[in-house]
C-alpha positions as a Markdown table, in Angstrom:
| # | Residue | x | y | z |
|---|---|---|---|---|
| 1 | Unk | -15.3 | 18.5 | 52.7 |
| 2 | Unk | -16.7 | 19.9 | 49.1 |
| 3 | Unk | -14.1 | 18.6 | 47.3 |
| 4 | Unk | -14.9 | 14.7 | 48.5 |
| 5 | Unk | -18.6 | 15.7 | 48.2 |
| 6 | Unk | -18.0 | 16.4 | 44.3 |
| 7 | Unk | -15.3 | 13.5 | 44.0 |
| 8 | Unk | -18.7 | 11.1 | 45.1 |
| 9 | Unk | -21.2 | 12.6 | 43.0 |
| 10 | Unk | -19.0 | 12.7 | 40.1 |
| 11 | Unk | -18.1 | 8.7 | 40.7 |
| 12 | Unk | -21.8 | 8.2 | 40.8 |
| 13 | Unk | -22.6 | 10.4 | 36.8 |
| 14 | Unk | -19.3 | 10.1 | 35.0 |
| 15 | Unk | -20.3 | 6.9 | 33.8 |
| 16 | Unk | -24.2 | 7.9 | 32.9 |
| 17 | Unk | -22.8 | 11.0 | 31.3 |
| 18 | Unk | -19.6 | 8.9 | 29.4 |
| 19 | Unk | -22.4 | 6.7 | 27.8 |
| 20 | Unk | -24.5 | 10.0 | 26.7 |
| 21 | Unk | -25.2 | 9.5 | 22.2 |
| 22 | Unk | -21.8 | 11.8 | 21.2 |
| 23 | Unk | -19.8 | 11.9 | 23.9 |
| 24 | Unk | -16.3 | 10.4 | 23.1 |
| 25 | Unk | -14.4 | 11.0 | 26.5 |
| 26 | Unk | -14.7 | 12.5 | 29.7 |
| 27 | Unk | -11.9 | 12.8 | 32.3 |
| 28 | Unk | -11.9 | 14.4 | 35.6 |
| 29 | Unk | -8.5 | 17.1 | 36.4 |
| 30 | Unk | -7.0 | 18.4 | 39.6 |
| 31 | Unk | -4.7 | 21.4 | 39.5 |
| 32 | Unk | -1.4 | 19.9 | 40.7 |
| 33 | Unk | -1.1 | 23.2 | 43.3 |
| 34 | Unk | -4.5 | 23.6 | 44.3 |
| 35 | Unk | -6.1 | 20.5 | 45.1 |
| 36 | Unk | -9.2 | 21.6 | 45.7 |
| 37 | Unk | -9.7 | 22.9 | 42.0 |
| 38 | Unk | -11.0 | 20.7 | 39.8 |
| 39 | Unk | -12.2 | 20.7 | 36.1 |
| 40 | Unk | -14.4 | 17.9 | 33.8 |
| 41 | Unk | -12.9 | 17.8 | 30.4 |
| 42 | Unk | -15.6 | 16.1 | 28.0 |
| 43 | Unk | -15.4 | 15.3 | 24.4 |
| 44 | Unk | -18.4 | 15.8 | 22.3 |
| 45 | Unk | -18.9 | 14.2 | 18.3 |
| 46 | Unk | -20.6 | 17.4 | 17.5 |
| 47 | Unk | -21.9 | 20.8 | 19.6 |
| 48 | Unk | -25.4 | 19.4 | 19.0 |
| 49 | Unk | -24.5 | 16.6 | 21.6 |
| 50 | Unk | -23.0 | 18.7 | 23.8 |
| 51 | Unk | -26.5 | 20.9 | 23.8 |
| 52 | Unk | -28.5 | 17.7 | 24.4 |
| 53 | Unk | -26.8 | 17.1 | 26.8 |
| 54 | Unk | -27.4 | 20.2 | 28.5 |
| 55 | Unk | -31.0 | 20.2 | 28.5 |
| 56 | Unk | -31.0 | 16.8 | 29.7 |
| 57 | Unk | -32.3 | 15.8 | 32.9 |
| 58 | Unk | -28.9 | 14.3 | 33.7 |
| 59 | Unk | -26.8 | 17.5 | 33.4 |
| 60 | Unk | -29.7 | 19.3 | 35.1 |
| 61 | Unk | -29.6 | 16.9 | 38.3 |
| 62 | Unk | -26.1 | 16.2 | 38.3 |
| 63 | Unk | -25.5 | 20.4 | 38.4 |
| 64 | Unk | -28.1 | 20.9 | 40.7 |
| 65 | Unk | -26.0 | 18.6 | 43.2 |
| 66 | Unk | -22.5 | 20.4 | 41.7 |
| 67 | Unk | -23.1 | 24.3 | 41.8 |
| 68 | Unk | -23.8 | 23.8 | 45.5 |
| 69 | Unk | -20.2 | 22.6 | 46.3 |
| 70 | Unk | -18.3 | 25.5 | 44.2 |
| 71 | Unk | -16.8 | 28.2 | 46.7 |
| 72 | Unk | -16.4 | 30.5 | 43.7 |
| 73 | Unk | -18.3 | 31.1 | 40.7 |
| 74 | Unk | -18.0 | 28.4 | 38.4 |
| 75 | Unk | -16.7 | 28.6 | 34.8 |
| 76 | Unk | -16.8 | 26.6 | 31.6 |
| 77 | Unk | -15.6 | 27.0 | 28.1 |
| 78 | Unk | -16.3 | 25.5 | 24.7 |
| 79 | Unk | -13.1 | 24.6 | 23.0 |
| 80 | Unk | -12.7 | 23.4 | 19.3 |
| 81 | Unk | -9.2 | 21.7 | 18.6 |
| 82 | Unk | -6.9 | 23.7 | 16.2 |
| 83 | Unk | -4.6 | 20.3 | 16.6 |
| 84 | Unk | -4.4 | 17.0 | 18.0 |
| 85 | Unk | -1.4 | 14.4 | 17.9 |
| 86 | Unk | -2.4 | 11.0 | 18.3 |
């Protein structure tokens, strides 16, 4: 099954890319109806980390072995937070 194929790999990064210089957090979601839909939410000091990260050979491994497992086209988003409680 994909969705245990990606559940493996990620295991295997999350840490390596948790410990990338400026990344403060990095959590894995599932949608609550769809099970098979899942999102990385990562938290990045500044959008220049984020970019180093990027064009690292980490990202470019770890997305050559994730496109693969999509069934869909994949999307992402940059987000900048308007507001955060605690």
């Amino acid at each position: 099954m994909k969705v245990d194929d990606f559940l493996k790999l990620f295991s295997e990064v999350k840490n390596k890319i948790a410990n990338v210089e400026g990344c403060e957090g990095l959590s894995l979601l599932r949608d609550m109806d769809q099970p098979n839909v899942l999102f990385t939410y990562s938290y990045w000091k500044e959008e220049a980390h984020l970019e180093a990260y990027r064009n690292s050979e980490l990202f470019q491994l770890t997305w050559a072995g994730t496109k693969i497992l999509f069934n869909d086209a994949p999307k992402a988003w940059s987000l900048l937070v308007e507001d955060k409680v605690k």
